[in-house]
PDB file with SEQRES, HELIX, SHEET and CRYST1 records, atoms N, CA, C and O in Angstrom:
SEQRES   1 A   78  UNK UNK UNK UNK UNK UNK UNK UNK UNK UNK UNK UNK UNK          
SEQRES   2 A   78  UNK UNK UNK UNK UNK UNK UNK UNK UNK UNK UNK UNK UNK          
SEQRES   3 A   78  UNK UNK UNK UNK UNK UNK UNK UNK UNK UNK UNK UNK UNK          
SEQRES   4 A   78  UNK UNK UNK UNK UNK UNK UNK UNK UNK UNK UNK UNK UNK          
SEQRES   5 A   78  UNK UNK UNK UNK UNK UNK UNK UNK UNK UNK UNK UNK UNK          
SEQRES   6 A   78  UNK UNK UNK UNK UNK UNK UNK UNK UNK UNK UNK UNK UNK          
HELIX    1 AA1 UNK A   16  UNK A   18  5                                   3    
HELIX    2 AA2 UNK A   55  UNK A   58  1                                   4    
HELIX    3 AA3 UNK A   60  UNK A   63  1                                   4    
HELIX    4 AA4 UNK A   65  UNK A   74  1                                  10    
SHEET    1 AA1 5 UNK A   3  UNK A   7  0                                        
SHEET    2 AA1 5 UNK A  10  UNK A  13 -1                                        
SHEET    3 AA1 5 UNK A  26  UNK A  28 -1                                        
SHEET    4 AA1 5 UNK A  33  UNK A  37 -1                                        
SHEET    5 AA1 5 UNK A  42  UNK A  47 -1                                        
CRYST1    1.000    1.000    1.000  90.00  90.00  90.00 P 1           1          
ATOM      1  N   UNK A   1     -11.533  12.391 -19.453  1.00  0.00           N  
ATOM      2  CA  UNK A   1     -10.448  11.573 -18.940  1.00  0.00           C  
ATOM      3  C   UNK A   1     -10.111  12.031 -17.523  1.00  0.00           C  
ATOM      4  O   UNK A   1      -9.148  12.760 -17.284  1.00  0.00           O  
ATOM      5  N   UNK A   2     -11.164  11.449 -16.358  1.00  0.00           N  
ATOM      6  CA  UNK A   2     -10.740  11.942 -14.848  1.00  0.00           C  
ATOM      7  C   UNK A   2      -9.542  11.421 -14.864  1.00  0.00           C  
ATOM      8  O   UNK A   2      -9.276  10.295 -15.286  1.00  0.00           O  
ATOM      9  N   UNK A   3      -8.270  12.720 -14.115  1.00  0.00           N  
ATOM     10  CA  UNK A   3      -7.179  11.845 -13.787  1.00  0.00           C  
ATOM     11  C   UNK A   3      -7.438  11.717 -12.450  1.00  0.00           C  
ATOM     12  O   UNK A   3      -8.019  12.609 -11.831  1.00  0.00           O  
ATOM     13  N   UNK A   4      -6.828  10.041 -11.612  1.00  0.00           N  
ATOM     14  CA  UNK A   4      -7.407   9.649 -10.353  1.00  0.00           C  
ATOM     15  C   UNK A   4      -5.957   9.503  -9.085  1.00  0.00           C  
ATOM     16  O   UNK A   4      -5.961   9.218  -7.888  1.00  0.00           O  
ATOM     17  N   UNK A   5      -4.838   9.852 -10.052  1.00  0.00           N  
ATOM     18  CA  UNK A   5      -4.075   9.664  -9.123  1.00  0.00           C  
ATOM     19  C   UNK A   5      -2.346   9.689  -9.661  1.00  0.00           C  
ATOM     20  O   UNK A   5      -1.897   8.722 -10.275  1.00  0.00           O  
ATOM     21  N   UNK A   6      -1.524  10.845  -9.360  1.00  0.00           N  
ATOM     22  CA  UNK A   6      -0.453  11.358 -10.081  1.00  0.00           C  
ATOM     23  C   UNK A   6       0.831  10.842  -9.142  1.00  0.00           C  
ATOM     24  O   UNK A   6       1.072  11.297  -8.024  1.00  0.00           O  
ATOM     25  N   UNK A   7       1.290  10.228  -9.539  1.00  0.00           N  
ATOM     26  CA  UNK A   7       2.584   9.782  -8.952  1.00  0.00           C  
ATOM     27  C   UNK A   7       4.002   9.942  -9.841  1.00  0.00           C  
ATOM     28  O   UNK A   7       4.270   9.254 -10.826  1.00  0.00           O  
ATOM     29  N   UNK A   8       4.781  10.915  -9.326  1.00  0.00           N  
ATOM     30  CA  UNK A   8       5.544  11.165 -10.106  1.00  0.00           C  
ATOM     31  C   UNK A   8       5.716  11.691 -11.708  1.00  0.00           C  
ATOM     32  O   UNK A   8       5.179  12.726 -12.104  1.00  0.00           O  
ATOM     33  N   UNK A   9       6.339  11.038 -12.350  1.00  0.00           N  
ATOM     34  CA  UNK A   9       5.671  11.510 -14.026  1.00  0.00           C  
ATOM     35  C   UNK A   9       4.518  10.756 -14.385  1.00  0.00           C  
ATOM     36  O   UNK A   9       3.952  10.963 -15.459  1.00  0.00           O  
ATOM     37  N   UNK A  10       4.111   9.864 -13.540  1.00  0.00           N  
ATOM     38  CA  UNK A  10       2.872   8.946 -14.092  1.00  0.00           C  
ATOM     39  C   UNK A  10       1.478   9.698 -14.035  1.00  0.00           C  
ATOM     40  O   UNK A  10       1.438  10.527 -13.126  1.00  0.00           O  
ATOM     41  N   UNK A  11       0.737   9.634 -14.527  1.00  0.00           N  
ATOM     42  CA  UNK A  11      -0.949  10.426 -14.654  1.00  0.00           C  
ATOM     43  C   UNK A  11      -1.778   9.040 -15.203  1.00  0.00           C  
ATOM     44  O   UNK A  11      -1.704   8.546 -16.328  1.00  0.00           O  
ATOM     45  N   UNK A  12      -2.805   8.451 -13.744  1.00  0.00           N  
ATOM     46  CA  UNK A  12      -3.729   7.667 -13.500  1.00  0.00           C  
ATOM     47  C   UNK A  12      -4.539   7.869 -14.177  1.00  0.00           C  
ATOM     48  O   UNK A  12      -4.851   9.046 -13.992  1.00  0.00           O  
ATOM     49  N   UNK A  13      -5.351   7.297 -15.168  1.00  0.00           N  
ATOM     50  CA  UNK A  13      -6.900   7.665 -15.475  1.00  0.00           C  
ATOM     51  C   UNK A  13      -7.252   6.737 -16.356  1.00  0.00           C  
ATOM     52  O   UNK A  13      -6.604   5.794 -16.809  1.00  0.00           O  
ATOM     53  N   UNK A  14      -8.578   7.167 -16.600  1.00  0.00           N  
ATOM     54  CA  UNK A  14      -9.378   6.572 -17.003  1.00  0.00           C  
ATOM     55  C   UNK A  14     -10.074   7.404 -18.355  1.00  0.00           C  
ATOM     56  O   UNK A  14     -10.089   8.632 -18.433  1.00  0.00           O  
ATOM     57  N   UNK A  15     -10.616   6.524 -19.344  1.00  0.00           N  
ATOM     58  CA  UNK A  15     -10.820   6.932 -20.426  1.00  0.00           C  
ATOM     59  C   UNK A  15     -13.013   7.028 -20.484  1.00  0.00           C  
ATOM     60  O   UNK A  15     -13.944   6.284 -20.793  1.00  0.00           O  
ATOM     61  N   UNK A  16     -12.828   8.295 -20.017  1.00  0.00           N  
ATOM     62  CA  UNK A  16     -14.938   8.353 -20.105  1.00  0.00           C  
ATOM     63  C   UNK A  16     -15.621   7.170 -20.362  1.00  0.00           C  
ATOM     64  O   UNK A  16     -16.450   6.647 -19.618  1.00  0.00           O  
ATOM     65  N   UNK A  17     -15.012   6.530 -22.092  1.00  0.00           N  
ATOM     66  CA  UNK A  17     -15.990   5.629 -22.778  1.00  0.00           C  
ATOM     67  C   UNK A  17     -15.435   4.466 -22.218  1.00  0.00           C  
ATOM     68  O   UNK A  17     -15.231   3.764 -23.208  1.00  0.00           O  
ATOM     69  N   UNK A  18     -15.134   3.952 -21.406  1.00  0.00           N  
ATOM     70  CA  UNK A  18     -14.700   2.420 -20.998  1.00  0.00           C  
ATOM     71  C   UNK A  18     -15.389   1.894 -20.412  1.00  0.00           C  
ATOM     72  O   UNK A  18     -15.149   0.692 -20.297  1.00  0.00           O  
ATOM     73  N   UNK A  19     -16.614   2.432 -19.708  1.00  0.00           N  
ATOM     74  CA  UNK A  19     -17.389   2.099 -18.319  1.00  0.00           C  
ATOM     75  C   UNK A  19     -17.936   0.475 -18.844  1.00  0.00           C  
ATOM     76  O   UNK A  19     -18.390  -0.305 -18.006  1.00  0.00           O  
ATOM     77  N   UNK A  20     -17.829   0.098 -20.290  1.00  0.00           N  
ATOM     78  CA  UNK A  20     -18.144  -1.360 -20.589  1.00  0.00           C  
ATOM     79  C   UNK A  20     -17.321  -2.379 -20.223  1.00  0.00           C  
ATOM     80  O   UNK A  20     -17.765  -3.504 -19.991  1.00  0.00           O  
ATOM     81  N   UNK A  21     -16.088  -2.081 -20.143  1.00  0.00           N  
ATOM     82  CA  UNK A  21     -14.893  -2.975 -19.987  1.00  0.00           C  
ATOM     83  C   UNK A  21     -14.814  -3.245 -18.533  1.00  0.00           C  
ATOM     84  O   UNK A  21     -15.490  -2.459 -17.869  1.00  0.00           O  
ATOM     85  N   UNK A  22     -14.351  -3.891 -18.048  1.00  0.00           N  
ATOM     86  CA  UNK A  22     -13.624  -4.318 -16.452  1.00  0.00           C  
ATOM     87  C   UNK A  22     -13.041  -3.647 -15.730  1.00  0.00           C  
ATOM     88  O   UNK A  22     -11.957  -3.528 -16.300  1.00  0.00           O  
ATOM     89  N   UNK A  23     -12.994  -3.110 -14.853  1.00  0.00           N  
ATOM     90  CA  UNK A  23     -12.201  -1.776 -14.030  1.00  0.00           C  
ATOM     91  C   UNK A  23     -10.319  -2.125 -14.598  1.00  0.00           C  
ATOM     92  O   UNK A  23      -9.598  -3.116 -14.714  1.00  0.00           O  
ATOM     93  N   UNK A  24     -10.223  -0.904 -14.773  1.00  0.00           N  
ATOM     94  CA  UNK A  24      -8.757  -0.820 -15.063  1.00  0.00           C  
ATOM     95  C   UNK A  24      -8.084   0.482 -15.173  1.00  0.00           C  
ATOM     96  O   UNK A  24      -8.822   1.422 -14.877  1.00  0.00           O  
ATOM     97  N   UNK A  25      -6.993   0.770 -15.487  1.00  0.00           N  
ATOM     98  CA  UNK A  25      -6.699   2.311 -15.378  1.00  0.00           C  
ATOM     99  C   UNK A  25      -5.381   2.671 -15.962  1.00  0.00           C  
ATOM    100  O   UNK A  25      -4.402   2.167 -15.412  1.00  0.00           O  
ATOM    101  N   UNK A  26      -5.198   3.394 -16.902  1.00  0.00           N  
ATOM    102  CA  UNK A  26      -4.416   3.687 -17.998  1.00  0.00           C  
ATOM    103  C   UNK A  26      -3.717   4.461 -17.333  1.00  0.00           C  
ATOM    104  O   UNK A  26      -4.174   5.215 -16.473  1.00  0.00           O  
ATOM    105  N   UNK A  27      -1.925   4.329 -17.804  1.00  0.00           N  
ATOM    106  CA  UNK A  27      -0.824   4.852 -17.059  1.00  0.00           C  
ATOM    107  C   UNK A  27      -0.169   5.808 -18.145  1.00  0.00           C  
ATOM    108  O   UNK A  27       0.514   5.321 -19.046  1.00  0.00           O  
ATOM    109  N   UNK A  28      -0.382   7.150 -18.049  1.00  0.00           N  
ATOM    110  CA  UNK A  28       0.761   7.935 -19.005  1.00  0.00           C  
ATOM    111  C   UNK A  28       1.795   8.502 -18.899  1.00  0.00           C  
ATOM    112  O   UNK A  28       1.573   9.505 -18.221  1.00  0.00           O  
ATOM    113  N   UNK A  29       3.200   8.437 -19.277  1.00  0.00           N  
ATOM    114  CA  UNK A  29       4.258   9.447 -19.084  1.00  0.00           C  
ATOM    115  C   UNK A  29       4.241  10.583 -20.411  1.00  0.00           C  
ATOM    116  O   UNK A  29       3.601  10.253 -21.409  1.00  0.00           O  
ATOM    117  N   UNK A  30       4.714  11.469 -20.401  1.00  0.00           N  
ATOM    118  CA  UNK A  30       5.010  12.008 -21.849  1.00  0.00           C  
ATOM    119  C   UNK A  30       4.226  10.968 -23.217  1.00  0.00           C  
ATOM    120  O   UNK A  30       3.020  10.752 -23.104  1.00  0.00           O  
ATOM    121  N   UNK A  31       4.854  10.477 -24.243  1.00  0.00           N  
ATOM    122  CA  UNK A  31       4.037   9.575 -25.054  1.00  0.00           C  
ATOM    123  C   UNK A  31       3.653   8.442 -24.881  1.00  0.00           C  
ATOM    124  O   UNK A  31       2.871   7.943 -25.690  1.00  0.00           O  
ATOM    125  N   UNK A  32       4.193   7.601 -23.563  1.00  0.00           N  
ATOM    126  CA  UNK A  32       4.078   6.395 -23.416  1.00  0.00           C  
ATOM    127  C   UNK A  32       2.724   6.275 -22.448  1.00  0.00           C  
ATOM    128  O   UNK A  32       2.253   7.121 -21.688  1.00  0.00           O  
ATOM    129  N   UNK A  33       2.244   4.865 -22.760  1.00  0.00           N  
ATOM    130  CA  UNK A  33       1.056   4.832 -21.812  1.00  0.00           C  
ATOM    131  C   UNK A  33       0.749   2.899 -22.257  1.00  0.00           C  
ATOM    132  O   UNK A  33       0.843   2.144 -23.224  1.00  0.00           O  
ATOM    133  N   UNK A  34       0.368   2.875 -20.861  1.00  0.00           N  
ATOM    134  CA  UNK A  34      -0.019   1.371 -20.536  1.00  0.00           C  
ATOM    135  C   UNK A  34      -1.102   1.292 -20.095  1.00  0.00           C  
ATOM    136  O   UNK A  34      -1.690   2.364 -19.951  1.00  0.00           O  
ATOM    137  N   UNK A  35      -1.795   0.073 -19.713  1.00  0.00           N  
ATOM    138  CA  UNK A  35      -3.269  -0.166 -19.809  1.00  0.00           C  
ATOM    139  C   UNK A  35      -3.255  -1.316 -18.112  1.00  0.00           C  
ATOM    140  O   UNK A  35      -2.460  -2.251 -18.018  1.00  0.00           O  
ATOM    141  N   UNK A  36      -4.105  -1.023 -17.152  1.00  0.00           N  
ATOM    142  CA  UNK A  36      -3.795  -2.285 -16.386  1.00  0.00           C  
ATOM    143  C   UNK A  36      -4.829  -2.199 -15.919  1.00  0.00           C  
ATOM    144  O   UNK A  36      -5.424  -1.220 -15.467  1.00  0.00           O  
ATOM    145  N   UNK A  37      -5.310  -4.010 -16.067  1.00  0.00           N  
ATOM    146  CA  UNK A  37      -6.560  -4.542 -15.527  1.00  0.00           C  
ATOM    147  C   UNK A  37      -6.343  -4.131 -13.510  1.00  0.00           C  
ATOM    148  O   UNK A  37      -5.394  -4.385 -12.769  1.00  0.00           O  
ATOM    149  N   UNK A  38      -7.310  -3.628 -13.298  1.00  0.00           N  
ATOM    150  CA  UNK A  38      -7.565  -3.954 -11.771  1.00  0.00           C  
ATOM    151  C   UNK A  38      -7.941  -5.281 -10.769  1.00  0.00           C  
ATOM    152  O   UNK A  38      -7.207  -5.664  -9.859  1.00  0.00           O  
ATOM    153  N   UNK A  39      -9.091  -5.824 -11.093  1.00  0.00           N  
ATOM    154  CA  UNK A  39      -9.565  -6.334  -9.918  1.00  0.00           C  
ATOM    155  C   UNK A  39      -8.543  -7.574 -10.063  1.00  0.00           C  
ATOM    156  O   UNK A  39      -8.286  -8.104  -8.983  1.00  0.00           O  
ATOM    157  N   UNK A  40      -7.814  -8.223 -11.361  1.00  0.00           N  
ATOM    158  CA  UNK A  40      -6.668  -8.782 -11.010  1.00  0.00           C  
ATOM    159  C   UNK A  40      -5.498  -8.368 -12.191  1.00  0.00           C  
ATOM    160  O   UNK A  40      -5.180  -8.641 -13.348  1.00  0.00           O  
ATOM    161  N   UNK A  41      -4.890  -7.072 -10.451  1.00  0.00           N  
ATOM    162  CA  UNK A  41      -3.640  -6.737 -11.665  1.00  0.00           C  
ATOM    163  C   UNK A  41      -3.253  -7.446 -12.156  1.00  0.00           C  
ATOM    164  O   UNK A  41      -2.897  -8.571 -11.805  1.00  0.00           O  
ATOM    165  N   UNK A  42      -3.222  -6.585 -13.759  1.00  0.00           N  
ATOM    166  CA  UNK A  42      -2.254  -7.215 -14.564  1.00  0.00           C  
ATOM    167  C   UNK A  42      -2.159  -6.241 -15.859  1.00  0.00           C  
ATOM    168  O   UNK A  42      -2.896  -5.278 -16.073  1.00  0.00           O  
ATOM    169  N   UNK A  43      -0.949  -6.760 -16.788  1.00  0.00           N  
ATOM    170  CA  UNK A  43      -1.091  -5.610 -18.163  1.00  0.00           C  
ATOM    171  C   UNK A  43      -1.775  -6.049 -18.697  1.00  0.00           C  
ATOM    172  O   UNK A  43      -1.889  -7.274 -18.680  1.00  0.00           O  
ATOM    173  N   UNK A  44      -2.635  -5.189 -19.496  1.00  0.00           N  
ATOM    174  CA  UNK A  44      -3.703  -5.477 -20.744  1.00  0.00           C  
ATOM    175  C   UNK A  44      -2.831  -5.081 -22.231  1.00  0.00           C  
ATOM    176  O   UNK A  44      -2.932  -5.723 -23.277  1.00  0.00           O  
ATOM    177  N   UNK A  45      -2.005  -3.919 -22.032  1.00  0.00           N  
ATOM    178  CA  UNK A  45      -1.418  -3.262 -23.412  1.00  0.00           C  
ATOM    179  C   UNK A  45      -0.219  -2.334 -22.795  1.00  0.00           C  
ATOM    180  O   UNK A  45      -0.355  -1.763 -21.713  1.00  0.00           O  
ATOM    181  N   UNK A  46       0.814  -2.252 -23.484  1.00  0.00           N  
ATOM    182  CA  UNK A  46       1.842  -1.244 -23.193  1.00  0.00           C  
ATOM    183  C   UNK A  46       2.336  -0.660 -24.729  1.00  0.00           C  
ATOM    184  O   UNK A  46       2.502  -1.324 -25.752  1.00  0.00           O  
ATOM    185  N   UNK A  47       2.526   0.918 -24.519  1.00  0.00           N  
ATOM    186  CA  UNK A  47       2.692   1.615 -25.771  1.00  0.00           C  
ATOM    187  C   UNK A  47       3.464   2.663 -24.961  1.00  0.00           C  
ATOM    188  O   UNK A  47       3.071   3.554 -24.208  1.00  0.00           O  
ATOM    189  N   UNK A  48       4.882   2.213 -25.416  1.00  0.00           N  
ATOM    190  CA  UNK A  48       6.349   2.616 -25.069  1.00  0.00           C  
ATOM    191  C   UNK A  48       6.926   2.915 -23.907  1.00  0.00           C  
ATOM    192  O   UNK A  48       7.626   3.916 -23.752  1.00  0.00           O  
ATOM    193  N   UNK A  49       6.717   2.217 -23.165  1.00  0.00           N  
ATOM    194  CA  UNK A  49       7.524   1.642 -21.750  1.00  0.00           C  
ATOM    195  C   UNK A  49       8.575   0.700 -21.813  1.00  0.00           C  
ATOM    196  O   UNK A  49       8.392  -0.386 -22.364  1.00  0.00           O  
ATOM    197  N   UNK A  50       9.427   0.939 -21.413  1.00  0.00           N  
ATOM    198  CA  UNK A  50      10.824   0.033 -21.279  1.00  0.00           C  
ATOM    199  C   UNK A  50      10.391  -1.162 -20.257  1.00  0.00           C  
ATOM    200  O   UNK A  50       9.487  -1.020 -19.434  1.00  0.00           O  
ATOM    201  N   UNK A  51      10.937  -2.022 -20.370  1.00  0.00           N  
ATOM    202  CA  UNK A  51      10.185  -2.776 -18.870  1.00  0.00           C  
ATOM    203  C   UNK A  51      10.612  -2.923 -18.152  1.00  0.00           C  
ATOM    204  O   UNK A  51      10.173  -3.927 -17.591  1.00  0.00           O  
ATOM    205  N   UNK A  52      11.661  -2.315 -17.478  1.00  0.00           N  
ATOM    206  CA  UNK A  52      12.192  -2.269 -15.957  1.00  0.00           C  
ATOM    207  C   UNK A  52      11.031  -1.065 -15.561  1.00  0.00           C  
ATOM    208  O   UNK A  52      10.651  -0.984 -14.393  1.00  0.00           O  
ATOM    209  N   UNK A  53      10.490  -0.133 -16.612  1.00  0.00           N  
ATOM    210  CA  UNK A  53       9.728   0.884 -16.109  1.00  0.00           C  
ATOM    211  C   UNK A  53       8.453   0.255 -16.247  1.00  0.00           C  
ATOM    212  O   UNK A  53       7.636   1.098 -15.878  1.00  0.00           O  
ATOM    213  N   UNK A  54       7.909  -0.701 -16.557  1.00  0.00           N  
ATOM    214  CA  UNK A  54       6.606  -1.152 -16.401  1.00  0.00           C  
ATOM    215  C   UNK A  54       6.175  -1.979 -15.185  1.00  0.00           C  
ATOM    216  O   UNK A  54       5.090  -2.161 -14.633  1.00  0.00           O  
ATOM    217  N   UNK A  55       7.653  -2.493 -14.932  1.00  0.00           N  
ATOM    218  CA  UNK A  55       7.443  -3.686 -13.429  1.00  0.00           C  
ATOM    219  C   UNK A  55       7.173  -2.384 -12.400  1.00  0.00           C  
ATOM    220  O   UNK A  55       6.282  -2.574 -11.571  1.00  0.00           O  
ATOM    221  N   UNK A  56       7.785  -1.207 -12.370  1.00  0.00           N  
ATOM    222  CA  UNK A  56       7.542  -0.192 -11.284  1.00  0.00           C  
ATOM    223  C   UNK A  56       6.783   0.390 -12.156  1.00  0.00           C  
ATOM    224  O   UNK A  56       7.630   1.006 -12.803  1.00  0.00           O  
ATOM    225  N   UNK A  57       5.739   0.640 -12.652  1.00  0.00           N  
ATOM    226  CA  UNK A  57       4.117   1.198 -12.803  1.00  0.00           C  
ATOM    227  C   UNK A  57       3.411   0.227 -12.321  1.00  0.00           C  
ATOM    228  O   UNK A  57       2.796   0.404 -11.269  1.00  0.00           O  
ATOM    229  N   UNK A  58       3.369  -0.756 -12.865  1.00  0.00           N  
ATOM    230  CA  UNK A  58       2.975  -2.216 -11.934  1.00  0.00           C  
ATOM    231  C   UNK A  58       2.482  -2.391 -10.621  1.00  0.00           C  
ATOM    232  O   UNK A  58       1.357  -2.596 -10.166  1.00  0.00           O  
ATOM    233  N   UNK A  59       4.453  -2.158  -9.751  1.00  0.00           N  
ATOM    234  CA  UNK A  59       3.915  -1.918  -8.498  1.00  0.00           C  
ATOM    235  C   UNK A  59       3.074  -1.070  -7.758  1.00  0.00           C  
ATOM    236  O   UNK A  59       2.215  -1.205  -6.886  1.00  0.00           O  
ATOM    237  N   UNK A  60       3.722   0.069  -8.536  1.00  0.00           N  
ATOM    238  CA  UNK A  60       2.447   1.636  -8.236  1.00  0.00           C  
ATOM    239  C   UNK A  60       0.605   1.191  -8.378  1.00  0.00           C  
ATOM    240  O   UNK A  60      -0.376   1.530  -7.717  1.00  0.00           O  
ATOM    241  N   UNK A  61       0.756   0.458  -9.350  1.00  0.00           N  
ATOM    242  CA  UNK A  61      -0.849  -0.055  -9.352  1.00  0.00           C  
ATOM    243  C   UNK A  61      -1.245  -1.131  -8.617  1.00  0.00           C  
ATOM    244  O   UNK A  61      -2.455  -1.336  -8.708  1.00  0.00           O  
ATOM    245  N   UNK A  62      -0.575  -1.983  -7.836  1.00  0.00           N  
ATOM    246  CA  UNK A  62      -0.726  -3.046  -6.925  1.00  0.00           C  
ATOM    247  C   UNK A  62      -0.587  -2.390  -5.315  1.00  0.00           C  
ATOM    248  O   UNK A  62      -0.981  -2.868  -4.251  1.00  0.00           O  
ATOM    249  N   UNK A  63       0.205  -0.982  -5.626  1.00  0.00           N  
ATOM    250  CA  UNK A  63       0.358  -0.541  -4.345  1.00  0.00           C  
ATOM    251  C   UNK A  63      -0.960   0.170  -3.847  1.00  0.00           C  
ATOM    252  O   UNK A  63      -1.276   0.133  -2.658  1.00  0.00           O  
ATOM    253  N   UNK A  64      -1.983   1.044  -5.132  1.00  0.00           N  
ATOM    254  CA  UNK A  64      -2.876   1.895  -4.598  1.00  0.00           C  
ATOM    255  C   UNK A  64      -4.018   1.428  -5.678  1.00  0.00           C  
ATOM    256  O   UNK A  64      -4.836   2.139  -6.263  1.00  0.00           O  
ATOM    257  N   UNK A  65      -3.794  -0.169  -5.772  1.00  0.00           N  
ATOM    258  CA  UNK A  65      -5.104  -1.049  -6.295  1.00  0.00           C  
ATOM    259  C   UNK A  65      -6.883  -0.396  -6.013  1.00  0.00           C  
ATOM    260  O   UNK A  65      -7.770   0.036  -6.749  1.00  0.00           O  
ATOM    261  N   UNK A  66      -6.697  -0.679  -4.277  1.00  0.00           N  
ATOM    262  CA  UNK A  66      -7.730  -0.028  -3.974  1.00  0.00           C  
ATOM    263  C   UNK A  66      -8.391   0.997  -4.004  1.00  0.00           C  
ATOM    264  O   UNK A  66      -9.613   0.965  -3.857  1.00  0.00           O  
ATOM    265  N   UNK A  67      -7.661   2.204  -4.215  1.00  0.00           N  
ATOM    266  CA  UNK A  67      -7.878   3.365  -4.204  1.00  0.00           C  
ATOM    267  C   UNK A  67      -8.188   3.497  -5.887  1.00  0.00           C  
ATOM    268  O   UNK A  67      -8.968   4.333  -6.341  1.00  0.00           O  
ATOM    269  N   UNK A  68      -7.536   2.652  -6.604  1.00  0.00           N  
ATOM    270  CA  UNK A  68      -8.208   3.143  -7.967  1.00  0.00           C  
ATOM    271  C   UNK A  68      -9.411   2.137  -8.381  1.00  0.00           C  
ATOM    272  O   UNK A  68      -9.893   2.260  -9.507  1.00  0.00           O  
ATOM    273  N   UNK A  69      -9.773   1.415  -7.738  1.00  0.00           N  
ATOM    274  CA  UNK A  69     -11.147   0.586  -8.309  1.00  0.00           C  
ATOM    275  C   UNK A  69     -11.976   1.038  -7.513  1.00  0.00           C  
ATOM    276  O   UNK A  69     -13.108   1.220  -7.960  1.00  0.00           O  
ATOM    277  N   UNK A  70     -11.656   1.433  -5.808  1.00  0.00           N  
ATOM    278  CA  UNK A  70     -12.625   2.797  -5.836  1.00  0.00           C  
ATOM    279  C   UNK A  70     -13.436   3.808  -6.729  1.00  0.00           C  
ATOM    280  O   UNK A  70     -14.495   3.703  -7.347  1.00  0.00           O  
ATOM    281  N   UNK A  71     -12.479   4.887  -6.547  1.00  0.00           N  
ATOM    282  CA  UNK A  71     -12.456   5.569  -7.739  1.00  0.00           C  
ATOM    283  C   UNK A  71     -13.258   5.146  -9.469  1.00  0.00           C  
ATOM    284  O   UNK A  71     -13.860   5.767 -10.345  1.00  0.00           O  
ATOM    285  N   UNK A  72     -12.927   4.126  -9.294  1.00  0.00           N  
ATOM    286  CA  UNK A  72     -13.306   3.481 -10.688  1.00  0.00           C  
ATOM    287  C   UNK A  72     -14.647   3.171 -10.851  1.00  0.00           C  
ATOM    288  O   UNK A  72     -15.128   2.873 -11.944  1.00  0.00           O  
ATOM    289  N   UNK A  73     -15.435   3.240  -9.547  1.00  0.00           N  
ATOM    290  CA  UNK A  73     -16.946   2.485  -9.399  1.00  0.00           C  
ATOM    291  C   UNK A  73     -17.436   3.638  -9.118  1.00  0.00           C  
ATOM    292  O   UNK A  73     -18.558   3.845  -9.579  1.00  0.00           O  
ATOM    293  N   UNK A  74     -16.671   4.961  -8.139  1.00  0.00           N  
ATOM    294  CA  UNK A  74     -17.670   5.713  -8.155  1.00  0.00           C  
ATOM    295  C   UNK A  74     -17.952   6.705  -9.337  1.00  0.00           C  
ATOM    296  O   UNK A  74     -18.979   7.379  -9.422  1.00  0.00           O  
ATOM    297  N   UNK A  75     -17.112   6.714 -10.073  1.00  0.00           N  
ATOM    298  CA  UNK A  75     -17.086   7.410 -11.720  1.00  0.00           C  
ATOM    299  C   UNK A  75     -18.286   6.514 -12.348  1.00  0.00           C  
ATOM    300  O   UNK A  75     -19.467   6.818 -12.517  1.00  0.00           O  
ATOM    301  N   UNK A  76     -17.630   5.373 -12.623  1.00  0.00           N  
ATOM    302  CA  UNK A  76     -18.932   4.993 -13.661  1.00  0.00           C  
ATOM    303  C   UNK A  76     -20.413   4.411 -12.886  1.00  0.00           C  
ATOM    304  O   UNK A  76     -21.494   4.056 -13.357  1.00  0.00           O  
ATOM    305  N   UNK A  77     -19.993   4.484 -11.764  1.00  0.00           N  
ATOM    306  CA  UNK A  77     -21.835   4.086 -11.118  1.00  0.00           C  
ATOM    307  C   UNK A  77     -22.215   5.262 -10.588  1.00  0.00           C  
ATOM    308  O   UNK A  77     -23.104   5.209  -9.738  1.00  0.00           O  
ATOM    309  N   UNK A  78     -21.815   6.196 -10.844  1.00  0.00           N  
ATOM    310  CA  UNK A  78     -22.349   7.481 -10.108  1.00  0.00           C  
ATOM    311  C   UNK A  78     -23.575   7.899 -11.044  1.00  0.00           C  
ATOM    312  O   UNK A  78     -24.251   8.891 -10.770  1.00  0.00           O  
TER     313      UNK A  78                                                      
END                                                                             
């Protein structure tokens, strides 16, 4: 599970076995964790986020989009 990018209590990453699925990148705090498609943000799954706190993980992932589908291609095409 590379983590790709820590913002605050949030921890970016990615799950090894996904490289089948569509670039995207899983958001964790403490127990909670959400799922968000990249190449067009959006949520795929949320597991215990309030949602005033999901619209700002959201933005965090629309803000450094690029930098994680980067990241995301050179992991699994490397």
């Amino acid at each position: 599970m590379p983590t790709v990018l820590r913002i605050g209590p949030y921890r970016f990453f990615f799950y090894a076995g996904d490289r089948a699925e569509p670039p995207h990148v899983h958001v964790r705090r403490e127990k909670s964790e959400a799922k968000f498609w990249l190449d067009a943000v959006g949520r795929e799954r949320n597991r215990g986020f309030r949602a005033v706190e999901l619209r700002r993980i959201e933005r965090l992932v629309l803000e450094h989009a690029e930098k994680l589908r980067t990241e995301w291609h050179e992991y699994f095409e490397a």
